[in-house]
PQR file of N, CA, C, O and H, with PARSE charges and radii, in Angstrom:
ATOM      1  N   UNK A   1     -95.216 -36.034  -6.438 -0.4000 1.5000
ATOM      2  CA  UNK A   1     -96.572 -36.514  -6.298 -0.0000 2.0000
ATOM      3  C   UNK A   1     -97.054 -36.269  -4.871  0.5500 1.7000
ATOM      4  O   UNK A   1     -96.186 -36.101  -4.014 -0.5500 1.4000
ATOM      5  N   UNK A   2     -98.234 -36.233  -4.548 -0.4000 1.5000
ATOM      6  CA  UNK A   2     -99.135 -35.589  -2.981 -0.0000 2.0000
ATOM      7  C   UNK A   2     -99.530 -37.090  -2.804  0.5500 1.7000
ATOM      8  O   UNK A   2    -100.734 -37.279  -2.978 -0.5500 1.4000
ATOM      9  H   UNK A   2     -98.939 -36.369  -5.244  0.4000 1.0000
ATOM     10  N   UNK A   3     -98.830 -38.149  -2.512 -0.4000 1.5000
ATOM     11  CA  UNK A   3     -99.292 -39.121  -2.361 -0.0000 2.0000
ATOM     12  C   UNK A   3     -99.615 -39.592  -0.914  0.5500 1.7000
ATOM     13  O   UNK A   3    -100.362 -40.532  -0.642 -0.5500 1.4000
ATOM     14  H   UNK A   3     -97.852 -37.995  -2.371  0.4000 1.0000
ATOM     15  N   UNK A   4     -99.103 -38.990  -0.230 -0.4000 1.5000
ATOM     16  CA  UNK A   4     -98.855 -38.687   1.417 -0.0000 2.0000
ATOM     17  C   UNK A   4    -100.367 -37.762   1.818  0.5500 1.7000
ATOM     18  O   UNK A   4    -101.016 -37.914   2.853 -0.5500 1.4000
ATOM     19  H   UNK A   4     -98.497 -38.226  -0.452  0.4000 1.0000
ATOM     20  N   UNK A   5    -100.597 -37.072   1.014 -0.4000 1.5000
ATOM     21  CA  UNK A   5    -101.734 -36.142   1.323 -0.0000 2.0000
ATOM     22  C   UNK A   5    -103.511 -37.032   1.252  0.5500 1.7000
ATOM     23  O   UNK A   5    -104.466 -36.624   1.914 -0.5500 1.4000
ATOM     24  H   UNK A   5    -100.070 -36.949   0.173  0.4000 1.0000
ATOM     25  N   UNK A   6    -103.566 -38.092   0.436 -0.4000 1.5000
ATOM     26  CA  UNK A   6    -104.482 -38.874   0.242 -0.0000 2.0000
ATOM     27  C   UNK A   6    -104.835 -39.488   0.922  0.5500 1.7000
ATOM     28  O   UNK A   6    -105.902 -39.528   1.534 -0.5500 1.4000
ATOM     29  H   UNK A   6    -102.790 -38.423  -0.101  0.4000 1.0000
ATOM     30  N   UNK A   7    -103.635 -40.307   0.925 -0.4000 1.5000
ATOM     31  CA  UNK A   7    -103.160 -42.503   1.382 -0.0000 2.0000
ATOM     32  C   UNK A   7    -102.450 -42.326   2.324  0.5500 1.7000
ATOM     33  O   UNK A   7    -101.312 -42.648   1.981 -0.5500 1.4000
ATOM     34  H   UNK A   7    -102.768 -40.274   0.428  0.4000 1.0000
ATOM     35  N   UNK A   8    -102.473 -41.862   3.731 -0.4000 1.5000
ATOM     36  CA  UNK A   8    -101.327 -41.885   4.333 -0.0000 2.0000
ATOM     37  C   UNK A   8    -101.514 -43.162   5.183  0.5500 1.7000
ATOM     38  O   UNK A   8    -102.531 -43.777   5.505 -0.5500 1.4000
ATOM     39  H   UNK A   8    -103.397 -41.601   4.009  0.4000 1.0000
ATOM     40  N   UNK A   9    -100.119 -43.376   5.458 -0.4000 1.5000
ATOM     41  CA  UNK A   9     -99.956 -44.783   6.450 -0.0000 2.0000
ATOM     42  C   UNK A   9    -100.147 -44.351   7.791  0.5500 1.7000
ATOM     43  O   UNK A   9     -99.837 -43.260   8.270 -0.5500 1.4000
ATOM     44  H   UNK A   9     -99.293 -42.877   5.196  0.4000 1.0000
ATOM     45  N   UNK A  10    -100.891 -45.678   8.550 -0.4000 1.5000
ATOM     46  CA  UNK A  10    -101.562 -44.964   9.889 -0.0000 2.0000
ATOM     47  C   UNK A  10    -100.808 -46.323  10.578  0.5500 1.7000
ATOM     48  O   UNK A  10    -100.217 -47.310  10.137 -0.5500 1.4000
ATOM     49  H   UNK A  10    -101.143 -46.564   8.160  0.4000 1.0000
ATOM     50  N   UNK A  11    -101.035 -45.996  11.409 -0.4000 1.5000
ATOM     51  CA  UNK A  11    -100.898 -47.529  12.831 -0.0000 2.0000
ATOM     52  C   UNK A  11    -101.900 -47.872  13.232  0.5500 1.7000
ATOM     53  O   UNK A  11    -102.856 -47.098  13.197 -0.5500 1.4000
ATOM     54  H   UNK A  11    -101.515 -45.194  11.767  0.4000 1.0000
ATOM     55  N   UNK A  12    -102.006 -48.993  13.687 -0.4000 1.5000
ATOM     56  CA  UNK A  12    -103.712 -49.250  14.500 -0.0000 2.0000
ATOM     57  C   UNK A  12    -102.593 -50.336  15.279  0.5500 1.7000
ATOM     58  O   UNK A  12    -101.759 -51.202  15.012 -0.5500 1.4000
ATOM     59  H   UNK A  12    -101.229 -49.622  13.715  0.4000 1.0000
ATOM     60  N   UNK A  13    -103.232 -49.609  16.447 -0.4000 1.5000
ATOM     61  CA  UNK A  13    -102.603 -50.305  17.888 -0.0000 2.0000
ATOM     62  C   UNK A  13    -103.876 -50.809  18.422  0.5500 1.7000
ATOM     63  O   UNK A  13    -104.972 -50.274  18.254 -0.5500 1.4000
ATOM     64  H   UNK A  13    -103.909 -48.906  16.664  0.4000 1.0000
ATOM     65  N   UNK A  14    -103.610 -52.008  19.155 -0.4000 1.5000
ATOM     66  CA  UNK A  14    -104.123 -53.300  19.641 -0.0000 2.0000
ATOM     67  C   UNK A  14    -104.875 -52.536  21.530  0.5500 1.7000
ATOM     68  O   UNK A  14    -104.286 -52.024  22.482 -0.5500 1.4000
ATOM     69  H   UNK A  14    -102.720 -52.442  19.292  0.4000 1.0000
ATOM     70  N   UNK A  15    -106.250 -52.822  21.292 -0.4000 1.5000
ATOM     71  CA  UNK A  15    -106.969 -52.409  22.314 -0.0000 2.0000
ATOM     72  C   UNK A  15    -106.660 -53.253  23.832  0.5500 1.7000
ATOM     73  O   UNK A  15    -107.083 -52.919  24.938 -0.5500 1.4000
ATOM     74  H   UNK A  15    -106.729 -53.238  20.519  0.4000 1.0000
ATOM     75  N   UNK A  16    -105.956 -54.213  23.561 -0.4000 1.5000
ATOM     76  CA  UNK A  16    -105.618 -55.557  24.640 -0.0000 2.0000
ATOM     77  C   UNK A  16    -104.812 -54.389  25.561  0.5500 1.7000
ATOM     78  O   UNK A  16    -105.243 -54.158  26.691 -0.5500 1.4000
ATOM     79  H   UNK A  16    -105.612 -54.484  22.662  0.4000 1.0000
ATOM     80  N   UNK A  17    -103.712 -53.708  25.087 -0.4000 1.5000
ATOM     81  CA  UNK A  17    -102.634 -53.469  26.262 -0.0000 2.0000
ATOM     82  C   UNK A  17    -101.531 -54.080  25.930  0.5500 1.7000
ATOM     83  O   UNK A  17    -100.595 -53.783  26.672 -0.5500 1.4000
ATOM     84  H   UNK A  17    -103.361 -53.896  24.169  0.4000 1.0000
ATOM     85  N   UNK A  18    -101.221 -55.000  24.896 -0.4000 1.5000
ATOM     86  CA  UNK A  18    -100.330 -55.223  24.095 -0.0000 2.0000
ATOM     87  C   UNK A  18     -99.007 -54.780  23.760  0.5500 1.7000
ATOM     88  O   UNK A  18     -97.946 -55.403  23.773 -0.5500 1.4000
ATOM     89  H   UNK A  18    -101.981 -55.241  24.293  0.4000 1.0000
ATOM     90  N   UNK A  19     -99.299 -53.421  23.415 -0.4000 1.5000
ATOM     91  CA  UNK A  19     -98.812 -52.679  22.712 -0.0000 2.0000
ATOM     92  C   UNK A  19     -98.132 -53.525  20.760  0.5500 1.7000
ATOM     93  O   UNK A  19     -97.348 -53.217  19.862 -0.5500 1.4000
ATOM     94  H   UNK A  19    -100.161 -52.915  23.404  0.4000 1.0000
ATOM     95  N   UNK A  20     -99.061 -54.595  21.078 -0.4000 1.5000
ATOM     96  CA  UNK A  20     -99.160 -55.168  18.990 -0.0000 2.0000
ATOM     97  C   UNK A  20     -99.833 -54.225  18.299  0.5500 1.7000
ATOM     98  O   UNK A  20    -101.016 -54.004  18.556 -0.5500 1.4000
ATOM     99  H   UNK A  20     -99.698 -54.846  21.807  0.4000 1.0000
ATOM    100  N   UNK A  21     -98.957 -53.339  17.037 -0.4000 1.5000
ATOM    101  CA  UNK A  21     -99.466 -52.602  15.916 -0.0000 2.0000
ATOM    102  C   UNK A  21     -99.171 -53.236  14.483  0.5500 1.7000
ATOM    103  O   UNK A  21     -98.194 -53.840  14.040 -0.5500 1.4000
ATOM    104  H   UNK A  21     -97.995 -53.518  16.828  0.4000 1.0000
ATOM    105  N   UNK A  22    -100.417 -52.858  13.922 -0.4000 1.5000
ATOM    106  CA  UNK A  22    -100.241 -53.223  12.361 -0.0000 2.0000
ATOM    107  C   UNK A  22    -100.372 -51.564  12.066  0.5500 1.7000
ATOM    108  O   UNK A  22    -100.876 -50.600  12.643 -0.5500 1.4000
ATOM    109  H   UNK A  22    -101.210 -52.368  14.282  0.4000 1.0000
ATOM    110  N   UNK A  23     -99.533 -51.838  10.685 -0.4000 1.5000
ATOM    111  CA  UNK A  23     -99.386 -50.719  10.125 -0.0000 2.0000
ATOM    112  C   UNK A  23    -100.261 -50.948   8.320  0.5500 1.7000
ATOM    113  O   UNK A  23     -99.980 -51.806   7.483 -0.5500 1.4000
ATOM    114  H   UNK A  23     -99.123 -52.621  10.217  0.4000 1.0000
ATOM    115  N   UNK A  24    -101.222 -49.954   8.231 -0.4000 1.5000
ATOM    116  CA  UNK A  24    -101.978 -49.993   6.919 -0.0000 2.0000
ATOM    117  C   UNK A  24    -101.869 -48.755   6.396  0.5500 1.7000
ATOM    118  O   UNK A  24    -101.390 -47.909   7.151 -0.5500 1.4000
ATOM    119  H   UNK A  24    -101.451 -49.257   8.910  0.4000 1.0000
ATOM    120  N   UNK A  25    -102.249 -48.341   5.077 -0.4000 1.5000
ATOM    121  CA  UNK A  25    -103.031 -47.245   4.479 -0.0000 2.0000
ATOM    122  C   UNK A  25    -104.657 -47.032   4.640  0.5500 1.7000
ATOM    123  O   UNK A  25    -105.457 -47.938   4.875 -0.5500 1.4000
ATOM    124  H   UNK A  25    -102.638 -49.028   4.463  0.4000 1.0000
ATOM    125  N   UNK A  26    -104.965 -45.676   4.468 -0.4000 1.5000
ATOM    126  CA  UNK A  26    -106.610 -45.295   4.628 -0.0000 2.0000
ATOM    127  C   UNK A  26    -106.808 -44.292   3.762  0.5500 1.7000
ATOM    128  O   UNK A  26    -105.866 -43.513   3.908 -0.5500 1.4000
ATOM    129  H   UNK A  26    -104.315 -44.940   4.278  0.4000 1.0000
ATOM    130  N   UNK A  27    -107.607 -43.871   2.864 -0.4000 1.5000
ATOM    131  CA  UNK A  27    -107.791 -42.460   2.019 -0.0000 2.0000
ATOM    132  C   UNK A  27    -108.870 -41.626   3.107  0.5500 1.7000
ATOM    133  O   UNK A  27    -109.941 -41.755   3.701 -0.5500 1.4000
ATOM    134  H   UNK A  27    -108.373 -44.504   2.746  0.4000 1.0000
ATOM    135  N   UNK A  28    -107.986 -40.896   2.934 -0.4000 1.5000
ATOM    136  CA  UNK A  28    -108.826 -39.464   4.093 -0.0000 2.0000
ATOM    137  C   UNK A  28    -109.857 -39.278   3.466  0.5500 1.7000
ATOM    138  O   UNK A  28    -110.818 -39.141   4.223 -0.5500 1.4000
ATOM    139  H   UNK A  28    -107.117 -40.792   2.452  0.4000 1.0000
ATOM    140  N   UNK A  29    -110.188 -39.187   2.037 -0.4000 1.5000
ATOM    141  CA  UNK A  29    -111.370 -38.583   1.565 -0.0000 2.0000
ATOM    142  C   UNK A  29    -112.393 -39.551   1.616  0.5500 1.7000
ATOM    143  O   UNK A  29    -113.424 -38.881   1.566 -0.5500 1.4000
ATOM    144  H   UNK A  29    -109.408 -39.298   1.422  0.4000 1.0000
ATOM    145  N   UNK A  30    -112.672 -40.621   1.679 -0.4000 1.5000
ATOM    146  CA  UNK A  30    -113.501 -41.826   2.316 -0.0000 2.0000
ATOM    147  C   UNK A  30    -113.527 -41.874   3.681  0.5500 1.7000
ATOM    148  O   UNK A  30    -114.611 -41.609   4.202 -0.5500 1.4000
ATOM    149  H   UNK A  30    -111.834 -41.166   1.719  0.4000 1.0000
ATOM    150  N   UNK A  31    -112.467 -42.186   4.500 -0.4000 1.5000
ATOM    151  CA  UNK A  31    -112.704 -42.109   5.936 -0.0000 2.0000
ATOM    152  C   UNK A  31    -111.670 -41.070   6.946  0.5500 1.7000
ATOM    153  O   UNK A  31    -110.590 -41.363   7.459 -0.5500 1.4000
ATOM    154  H   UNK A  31    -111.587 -42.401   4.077  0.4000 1.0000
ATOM    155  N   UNK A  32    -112.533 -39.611   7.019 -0.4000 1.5000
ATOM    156  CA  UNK A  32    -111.710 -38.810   7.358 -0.0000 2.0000
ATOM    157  C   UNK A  32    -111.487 -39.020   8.964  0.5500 1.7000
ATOM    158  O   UNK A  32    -110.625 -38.410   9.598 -0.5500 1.4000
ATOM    159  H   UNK A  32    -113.411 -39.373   6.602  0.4000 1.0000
ATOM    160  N   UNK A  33    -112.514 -40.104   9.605 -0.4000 1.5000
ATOM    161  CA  UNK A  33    -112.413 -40.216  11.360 -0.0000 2.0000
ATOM    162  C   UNK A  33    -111.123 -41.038  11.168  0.5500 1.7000
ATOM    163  O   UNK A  33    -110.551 -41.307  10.111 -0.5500 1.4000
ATOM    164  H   UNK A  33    -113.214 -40.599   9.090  0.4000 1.0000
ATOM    165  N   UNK A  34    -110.706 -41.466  12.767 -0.4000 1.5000
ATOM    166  CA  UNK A  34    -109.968 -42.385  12.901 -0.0000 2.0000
ATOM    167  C   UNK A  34    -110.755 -43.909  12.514  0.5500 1.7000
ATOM    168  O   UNK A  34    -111.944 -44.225  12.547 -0.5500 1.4000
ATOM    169  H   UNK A  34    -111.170 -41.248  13.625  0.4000 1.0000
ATOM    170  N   UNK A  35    -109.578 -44.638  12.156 -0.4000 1.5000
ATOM    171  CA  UNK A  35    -110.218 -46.455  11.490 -0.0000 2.0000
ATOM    172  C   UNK A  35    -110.026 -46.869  12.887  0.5500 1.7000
ATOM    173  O   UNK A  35    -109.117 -46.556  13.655 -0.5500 1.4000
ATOM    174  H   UNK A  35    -108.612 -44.381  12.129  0.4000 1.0000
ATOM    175  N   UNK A  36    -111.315 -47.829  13.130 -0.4000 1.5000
ATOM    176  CA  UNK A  36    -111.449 -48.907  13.956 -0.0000 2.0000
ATOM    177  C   UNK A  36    -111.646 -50.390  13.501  0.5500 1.7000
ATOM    178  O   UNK A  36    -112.672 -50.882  13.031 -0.5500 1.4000
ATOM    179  H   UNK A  36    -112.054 -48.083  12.506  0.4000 1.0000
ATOM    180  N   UNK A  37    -110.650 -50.892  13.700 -0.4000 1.5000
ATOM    181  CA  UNK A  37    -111.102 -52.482  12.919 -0.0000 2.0000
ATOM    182  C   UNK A  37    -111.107 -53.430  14.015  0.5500 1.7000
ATOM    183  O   UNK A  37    -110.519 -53.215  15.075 -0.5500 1.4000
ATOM    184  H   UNK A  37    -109.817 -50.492  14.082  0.4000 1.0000
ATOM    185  N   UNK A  38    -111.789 -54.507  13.756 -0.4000 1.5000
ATOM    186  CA  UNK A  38    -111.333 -55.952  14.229 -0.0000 2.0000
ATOM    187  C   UNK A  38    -110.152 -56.577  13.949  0.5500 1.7000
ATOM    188  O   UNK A  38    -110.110 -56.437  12.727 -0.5500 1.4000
ATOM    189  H   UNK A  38    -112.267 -54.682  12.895  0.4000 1.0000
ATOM    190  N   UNK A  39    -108.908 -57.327  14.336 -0.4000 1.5000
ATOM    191  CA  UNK A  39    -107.990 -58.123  14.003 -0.0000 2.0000
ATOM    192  C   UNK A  39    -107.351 -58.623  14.602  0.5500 1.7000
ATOM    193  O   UNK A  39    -107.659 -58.357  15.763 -0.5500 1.4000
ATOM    194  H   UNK A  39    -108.943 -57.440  15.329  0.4000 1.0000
ATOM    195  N   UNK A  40    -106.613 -59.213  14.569 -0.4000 1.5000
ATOM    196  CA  UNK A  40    -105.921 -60.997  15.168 -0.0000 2.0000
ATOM    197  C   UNK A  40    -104.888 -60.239  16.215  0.5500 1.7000
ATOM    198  O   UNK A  40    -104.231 -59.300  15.763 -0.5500 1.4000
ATOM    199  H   UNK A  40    -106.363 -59.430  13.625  0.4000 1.0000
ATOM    200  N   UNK A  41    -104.737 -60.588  17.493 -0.4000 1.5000
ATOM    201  CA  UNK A  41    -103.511 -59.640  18.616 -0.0000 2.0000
ATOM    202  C   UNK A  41    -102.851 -61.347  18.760  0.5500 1.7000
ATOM    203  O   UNK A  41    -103.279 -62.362  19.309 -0.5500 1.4000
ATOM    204  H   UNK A  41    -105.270 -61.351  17.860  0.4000 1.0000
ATOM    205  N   UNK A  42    -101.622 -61.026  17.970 -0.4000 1.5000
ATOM    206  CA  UNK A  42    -101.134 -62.809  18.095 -0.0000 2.0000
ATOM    207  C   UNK A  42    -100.512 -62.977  19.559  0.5500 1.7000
ATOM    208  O   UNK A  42    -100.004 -64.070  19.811 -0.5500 1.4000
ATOM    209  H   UNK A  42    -101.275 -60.201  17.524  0.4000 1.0000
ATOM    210  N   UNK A  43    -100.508 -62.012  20.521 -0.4000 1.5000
ATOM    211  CA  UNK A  43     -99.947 -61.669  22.080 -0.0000 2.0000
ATOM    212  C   UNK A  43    -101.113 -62.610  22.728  0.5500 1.7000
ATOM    213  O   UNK A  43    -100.924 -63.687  23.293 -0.5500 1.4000
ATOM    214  H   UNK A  43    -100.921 -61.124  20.317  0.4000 1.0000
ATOM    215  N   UNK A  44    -102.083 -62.101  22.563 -0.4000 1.5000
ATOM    216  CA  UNK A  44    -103.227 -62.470  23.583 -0.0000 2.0000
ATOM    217  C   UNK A  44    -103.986 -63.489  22.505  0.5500 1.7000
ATOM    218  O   UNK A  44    -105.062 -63.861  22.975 -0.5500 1.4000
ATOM    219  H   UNK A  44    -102.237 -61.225  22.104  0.4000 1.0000
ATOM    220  N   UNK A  45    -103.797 -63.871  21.590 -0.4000 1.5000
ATOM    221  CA  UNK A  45    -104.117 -65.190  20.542 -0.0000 2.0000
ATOM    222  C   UNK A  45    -105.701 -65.134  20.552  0.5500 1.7000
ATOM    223  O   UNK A  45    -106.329 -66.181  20.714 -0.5500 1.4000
ATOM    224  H   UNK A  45    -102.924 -63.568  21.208  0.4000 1.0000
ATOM    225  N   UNK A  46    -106.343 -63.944  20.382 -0.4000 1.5000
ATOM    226  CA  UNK A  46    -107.430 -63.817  20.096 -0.0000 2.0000
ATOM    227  C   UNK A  46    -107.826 -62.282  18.775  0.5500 1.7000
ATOM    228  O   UNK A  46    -106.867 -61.745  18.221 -0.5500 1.4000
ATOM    229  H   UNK A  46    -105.833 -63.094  20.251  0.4000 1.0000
ATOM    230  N   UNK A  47    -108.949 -61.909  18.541 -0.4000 1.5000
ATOM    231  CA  UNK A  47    -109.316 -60.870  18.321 -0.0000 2.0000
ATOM    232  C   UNK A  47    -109.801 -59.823  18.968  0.5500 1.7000
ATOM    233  O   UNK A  47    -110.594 -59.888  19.907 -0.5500 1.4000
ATOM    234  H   UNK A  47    -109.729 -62.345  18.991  0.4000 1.0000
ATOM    235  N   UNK A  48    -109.231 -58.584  18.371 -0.4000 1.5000
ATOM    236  CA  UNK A  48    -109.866 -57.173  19.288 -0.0000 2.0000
ATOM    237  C   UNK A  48    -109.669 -55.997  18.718  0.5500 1.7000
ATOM    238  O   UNK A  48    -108.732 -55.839  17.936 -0.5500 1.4000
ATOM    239  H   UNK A  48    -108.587 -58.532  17.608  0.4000 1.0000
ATOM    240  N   UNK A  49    -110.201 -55.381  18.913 -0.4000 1.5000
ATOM    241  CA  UNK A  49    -110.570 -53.579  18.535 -0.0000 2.0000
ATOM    242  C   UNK A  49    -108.701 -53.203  18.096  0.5500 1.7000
ATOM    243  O   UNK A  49    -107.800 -53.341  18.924 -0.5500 1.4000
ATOM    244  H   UNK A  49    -110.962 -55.510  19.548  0.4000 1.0000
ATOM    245  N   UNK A  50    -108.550 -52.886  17.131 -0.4000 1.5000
ATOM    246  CA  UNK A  50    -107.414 -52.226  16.916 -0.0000 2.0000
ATOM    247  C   UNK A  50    -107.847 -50.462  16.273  0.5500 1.7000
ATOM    248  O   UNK A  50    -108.125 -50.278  15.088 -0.5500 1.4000
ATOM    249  H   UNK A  50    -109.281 -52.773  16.459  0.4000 1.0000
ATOM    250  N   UNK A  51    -107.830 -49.629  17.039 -0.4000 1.5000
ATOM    251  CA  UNK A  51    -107.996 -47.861  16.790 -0.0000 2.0000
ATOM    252  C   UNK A  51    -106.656 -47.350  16.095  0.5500 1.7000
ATOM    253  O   UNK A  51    -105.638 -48.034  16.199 -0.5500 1.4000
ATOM    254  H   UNK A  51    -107.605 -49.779  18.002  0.4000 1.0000
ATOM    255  N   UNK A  52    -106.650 -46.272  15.457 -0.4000 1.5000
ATOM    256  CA  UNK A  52    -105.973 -46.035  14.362 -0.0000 2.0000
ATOM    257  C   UNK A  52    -105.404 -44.781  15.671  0.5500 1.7000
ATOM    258  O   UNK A  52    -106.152 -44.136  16.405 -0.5500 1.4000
ATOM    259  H   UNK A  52    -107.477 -45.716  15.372  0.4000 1.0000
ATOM    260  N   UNK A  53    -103.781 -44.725  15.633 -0.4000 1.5000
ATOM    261  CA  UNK A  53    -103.039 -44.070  16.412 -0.0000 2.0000
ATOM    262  C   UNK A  53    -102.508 -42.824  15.521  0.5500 1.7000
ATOM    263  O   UNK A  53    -102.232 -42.941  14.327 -0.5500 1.4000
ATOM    264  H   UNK A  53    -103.174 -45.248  15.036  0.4000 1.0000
ATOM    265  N   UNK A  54    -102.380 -41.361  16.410 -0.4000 1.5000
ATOM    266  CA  UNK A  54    -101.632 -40.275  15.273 -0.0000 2.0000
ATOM    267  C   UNK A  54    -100.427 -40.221  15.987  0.5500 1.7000
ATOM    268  O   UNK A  54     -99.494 -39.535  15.572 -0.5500 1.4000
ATOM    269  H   UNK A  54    -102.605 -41.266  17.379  0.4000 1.0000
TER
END
């Protein structure tokens, strides 16, 4: 199966300086940029920009 070719698993590392990553899936054919989300950096016990790392 090309399941890797779709859905691949990305990292989104923590904009703080952290170095806290969550690891998700994204379908390239919906969002072919890098993902930028909001989410919880339990280091610095707030929220912040987590960018999707290659």
């Amino acid at each position: 199966m090309a399941r890797d070719d779709v859905r691949p698993v990305v990292k989104l590392r923590s904009t703080a300086g952290t170095g806290h990553t969550y690891v998700t899936r994204k379908n390239r054919r919906n969002t072919p940029d890098r993902i930028r989300l909001r989410k919880f950096d339990p280091v610095v016990r707030r929220h912040v920009e987590y960018r999707e790392e290659r």
